[in-house]
N, C-alpha and C positions, 0 to 999 in steps of 0.2 A: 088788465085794467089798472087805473091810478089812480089814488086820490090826491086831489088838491091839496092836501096837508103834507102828501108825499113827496109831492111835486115841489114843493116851494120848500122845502128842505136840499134841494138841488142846487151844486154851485149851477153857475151858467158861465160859459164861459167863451171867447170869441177866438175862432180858428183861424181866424188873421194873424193876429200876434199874439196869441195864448195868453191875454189879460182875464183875469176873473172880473165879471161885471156886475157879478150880484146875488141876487138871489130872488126869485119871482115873488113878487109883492100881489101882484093881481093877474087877472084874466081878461081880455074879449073876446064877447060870445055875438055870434049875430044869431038873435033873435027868433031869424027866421029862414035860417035853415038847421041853426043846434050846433052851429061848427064853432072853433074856436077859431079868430082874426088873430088875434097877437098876444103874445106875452107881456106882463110890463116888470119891467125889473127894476127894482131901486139898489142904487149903486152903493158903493162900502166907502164910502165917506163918512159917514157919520161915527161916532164914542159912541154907544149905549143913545140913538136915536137925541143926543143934542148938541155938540159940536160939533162945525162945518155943515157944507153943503153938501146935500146926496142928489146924486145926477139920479136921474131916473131915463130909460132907455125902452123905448114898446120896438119891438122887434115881432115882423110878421110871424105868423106861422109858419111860413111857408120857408123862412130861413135858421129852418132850425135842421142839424144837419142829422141829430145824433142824438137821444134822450139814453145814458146808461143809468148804471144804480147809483153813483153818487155825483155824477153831474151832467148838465147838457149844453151840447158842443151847438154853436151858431155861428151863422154867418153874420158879420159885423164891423162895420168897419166907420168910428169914431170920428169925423172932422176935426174936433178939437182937440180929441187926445192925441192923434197924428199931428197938427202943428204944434202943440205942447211939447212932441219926443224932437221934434225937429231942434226947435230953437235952446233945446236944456241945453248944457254943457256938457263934453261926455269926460 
């Protein structure tokens, strides 16, 4: 078993292109069966919670690939951050 305080101490991180995306901010539970729907993760944008914008990312449940002891692996795959890596300069 895990506690939520354990759990969101966890990088997250996406097994598409091995970007860190955060760190689980909250939970969805449905109600009425006890199950958990999705993660939400707030993104690492932020200085100490005030400069910049923090993306925030809900990823189902069901595309989580992999929960170990210091992080958990998802499926994920970003629209904007893919046209973002497109158009930088390399």
């Amino acid at each position: 078993m895990v506690r939520i305080s354990e759990f969101q101490l966890k990088d997250v991180v996406s097994i598409s292109d091995g970007r860190k995306l955060g760190n689980i901010g909250d939970i969805d539970i449905n109600l009425d069966t006890g199950k958990i729907e999705s993660i939400i993760v707030g993104g690492s944008g932020k200085v100490f919670g005030f400069f910049g914008k923090e993306e925030e990312f809900i990823i189902p449940w069901n595309s989580i690939v992999k929960i170990g002891a210091d992080v958990i692996l998802v499926r994920f795959r970003d629209q904007s951050y893919m046209q973002q890596q497109l158009q930088e300069p390399k």
